[in-house]
N, C-alpha and C positions, 0 to 999 in steps of 0.2 A: 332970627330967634324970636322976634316981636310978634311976627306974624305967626309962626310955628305955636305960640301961648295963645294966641287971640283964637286961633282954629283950633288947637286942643279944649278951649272953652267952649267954642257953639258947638262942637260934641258932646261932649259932658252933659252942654243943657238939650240940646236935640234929645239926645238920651234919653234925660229924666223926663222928658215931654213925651218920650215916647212909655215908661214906666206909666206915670199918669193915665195917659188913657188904657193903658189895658189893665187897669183897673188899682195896683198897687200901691199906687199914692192917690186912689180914686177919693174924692168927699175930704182932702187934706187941703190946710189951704196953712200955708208958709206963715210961723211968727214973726214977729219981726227978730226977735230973742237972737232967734235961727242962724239969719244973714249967710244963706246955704250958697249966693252965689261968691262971697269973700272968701269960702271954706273952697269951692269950686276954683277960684281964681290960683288958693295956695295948690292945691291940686298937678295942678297945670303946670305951677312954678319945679315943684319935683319931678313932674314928669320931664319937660325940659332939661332940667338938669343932667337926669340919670343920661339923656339921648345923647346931649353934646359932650358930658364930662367922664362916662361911665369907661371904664378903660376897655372893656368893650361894644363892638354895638350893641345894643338890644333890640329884640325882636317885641316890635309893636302890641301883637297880639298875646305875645307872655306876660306883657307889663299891664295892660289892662285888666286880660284873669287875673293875674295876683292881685290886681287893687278893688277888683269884685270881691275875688274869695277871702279877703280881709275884713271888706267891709261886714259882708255878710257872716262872717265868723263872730262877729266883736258882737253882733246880737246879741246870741245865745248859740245853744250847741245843733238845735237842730234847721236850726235856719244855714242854706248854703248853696254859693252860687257849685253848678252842676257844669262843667265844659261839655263837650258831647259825647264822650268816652262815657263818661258817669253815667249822663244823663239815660245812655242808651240802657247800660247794665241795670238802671233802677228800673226803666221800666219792663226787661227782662224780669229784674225779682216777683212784680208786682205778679207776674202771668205766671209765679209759681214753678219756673223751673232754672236754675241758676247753678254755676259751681261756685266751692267755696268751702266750710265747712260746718255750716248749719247754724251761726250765733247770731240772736240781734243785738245790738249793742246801744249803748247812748255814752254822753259825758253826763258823770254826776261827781259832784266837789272836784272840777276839771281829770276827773280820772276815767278812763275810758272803764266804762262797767259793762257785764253781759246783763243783759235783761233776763234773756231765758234764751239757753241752749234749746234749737228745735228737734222735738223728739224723732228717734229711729234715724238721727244724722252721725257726722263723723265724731263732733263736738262733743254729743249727746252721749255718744257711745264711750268714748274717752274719760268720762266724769266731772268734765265742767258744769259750773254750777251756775243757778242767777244769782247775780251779786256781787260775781268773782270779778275781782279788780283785773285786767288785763294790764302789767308795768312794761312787761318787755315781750317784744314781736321778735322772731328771730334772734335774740340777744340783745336786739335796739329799742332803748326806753323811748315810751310810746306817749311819756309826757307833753310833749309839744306836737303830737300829731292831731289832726286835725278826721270830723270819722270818716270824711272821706278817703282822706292815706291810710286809716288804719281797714277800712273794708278792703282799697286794693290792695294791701299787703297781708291781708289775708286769706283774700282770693289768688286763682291759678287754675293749672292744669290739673284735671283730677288725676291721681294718682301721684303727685309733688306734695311731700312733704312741708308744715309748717309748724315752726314749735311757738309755745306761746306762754308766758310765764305769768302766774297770777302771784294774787296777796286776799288770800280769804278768810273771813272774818274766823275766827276762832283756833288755826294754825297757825303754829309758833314760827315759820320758816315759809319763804317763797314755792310755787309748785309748778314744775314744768310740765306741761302736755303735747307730746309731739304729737301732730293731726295729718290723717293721709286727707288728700282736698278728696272731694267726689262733684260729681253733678247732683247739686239739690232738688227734690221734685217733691212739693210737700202734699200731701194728701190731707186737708183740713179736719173734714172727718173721721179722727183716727180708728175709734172702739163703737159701738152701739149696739146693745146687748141687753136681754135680762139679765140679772144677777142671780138674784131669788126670790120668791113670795111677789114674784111678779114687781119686783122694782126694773125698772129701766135704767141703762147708763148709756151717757155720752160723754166722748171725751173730743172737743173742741183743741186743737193746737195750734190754729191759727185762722184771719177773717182774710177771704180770698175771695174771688169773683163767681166761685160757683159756691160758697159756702152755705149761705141762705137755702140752696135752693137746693143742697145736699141732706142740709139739718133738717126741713121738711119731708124728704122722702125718708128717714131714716127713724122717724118722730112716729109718721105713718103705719110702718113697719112695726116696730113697740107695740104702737095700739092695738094693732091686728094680733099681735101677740099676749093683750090683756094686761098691758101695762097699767101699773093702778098708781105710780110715785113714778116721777124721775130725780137722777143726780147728774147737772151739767158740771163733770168736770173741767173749770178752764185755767187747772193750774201750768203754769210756765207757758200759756199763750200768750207772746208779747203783745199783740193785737192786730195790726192789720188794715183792712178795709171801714173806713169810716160807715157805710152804706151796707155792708156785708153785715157788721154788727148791727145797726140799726136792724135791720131785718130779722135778724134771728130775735131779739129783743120782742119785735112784734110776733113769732112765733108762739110768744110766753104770755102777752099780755093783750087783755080785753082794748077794743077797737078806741082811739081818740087817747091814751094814756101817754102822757109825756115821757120821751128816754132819756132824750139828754138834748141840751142846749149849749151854744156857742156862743161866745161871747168877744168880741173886740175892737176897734178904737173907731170903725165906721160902722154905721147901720148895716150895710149890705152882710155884714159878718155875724150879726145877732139875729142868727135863726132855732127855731126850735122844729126836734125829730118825733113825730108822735107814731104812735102806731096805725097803720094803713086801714084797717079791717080786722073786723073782730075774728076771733079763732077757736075752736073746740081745746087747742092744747092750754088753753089757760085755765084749766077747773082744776087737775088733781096738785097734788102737793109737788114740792120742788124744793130741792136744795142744791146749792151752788159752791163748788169748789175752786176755792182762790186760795193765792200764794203769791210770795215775794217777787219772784216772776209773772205774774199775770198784769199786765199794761194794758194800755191806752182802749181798745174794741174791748178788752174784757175787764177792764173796769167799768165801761159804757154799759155794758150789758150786766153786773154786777151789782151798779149804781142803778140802773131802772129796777130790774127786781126789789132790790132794798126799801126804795123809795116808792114804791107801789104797792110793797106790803104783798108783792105777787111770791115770795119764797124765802128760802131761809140761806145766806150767805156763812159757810163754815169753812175754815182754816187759818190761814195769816193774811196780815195787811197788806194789801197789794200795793204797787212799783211808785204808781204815783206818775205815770207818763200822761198828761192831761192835755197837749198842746194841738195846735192843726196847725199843718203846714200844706199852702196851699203851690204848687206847681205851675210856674208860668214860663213857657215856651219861648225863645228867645228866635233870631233871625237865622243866627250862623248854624240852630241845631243843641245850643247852649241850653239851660235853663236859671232858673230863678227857684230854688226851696224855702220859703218865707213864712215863718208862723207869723199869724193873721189872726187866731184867735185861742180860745181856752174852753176845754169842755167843762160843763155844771153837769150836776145830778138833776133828775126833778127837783129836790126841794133845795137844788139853789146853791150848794155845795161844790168845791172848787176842786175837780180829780188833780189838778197838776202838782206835783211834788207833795200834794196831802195822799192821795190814794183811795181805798175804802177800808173801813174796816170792817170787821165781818161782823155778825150777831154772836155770832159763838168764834171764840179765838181760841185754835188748838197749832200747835206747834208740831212742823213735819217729825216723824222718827223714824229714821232711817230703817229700812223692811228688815228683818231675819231674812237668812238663806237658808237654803237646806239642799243637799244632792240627793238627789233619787235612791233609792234603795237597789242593795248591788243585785246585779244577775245572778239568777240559779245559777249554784255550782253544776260545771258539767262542760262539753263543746261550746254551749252557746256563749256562756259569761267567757271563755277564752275566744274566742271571736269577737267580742265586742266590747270587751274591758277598756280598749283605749276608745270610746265611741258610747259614753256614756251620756244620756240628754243631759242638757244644757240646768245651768241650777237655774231653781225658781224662786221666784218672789211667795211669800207665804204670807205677809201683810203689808196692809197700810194703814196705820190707823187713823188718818183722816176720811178714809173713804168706808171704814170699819164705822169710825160714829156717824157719818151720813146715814151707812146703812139703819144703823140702829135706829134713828131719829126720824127717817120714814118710817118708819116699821109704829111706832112711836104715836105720830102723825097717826097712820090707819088704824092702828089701835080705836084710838079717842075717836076719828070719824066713825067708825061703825057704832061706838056704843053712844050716838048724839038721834 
């Protein structure tokens, strides 16, 4: 048993010796306060125990995950050790095509929240909202899950049902939504379009690996159509690609302009993103649609406009997801998810759990509908009565006062 403690020790520290150098506990140097190897030692004493006393055996490599995925839980909510199962499906999401049913989620006031249902998904389609409290998965309170169990137990097979019960802010009663899964495949660049009077729209739903490089040809396209204003919609984009958003940020703004800075407890982690090269898209006017679902890449992108005075940010205060979490590769295939630092605005402002707020604060209201007008009486409308188009959306009024506001904007520029 003596010896069984003494060798679960020089693991432990082999370990953290191995954390150290790939850079984790890089530039950290032990308080004394600390005394990480007596914590280490009691460590060792429980593991011992659980081996010789536990009524059954236990398997080696379960009891170490569990004492990873604890540790790294007791951080914060987005910090977490990844086994290889995980590990694999995150970086499946990363490349954009995943089953499941379309939510990103975080813990906020330990309650598992949706950030923002992804649009055109099963989620999406269903009428989950950002914000909405997720309590019960299948009937099972989801209070003690962790968001790694509550993504796998939200994920599956497509076409397997999963119900999923909220608590949303202004209903007097809990709300079920049963979800068929599908396979996720997100198209980042959803809309891009004139509207009218030559205003351009985009509508941004999330920062992915070809985003940047989508938003440019699509930017281009506008132009060549005499686009004189844009409106980047990035409501209910959770965010994304750290680098994708930098990028589209430089799309908007004059060469050497600060987007956003990182900030955390080593040098190597206090970097700032400026913009690469100067650009034609940053002369005409610009206003920016945020919401209570718009996080972390699109507060990035929110918060450089603002603070550059490059446009005009219109709707609610955004999520407030400010954090980085950086990704380290483990031996077995495992990983490591560890926030490491905190995004700033330009001028120095703290996105994490503040958000942004906008210039102009308007609050969503929900669109009117209306059904098509019926078919001529006659054979035709008896052929096609049950086969009537889909009902349409006939406003939004936040994207109603952008339009104005450009309009607004070009007003005043012509007569200067």
């Amino acid at each position: 048993m003596k010896r069984l403690k003494w060798l679960i020790i020089g693991i432990v520290i082999l370990t953290t010796g191995i954390f150290i150098y790939t850079g984790i506990c890089a530039e950290k140097k032990l308080s004394p306060k600390d005394d990480l190897y007596k914590e280490l030692e009691l460590f060792s004493d429980v593991v011992s125990i659980v081996r010789s006393d536990y009524v059954e055996e236990a398997d080696s490599k379960k009891l170490i995950y569990g004492a990873l995925r604890g540790m790294l839980e007791s951080l914060d909510p987005h910090s977490q050790f990844l086994d290889p199962d995980t590990y694999n499906e995150m970086k499946i999401e990363t490349e954009g095509k995943f089953g499941g049913i379309g939510i990103e989620i975080t813990k906020k006031d330990d309650l598992l929240t949706i950030i923002a249902p992804i649009e055109d998904t099963p989620a999406f389609k269903v009428g989950l909202k950002a914000g909405d409290r997720i309590v019960k998965i299948n009937g099972e309170i989801t209070r003690d899950l962790t968001l790694i169990e509550a993504v796998k137990r939200l994920r599956g097979k497509p076409g397997t049902d999963v119900t999923v019960t909220v608590l949303r802010e202004g209903e007097q009663k809990l709300l079920d939504f049963t979800i068929t899964r599908d396979i996720i495949k997100i198209q980042s660049v959803k809309e891009a379009k004139i509207i009218e009077q030559n205003l351009g729209y985009i509508r941004l739903i999330e920062f992915m690996e070809d985003t940047a490089e989508d938003f440019e040809k699509r930017i281009v396209e506008l132009e060549k159509q005499g686009m004189a204003g844009l409106i980047l919609d990035l409501r209910n984009n959770p965010g994304g690609l750290l680098d994708a958003a930098v990028e589209v940020s430089g799309e908007l703004l004059e060469e050497g302009k600060l987007i956003v800075s990182t900030k955390g407890r080593i040098p190597s982690q206090n970097i700032e993103y400026k913009s690469r090269r100067g650009t034609k898209h940053a002369k005409y006017p610009l206003v920016v649609l945020v919401n209570k679902g718009s996080a972390s890449g699109s507060e990035i992108v929110a918060g450089a406009i603002l603070d550059n005075k490059r446009g005009i940010i219109l709707g609610e205060k955004t999520f407030g997801k400010g954090s980085v979490q950086t990704v380290v590769p483990l031996s077995d295939g495992s990983a490591v998810r560890l926030t490491t630092s905190k995004y700033f605005t330009p001028s120095g402002r703290s996105i994490h759990n503040e958000g942004i707020t906008p210039d102009i604060l308007i609050e969503y209201v929900e669109p009117q509908k209306t059904q098509e007008a019926e078919k001529p009486e006659g054979l035709e409308k008896l052929l096609e009565e049950e086969t009537k188009k889909p009902i349409q959306e006939i406003y939004d009024n936040q994207l109603s006062r952008a339009i104005d506001l450009l309009k607004g904007i070009l007003v005043y520029k012509a007569r200067e």
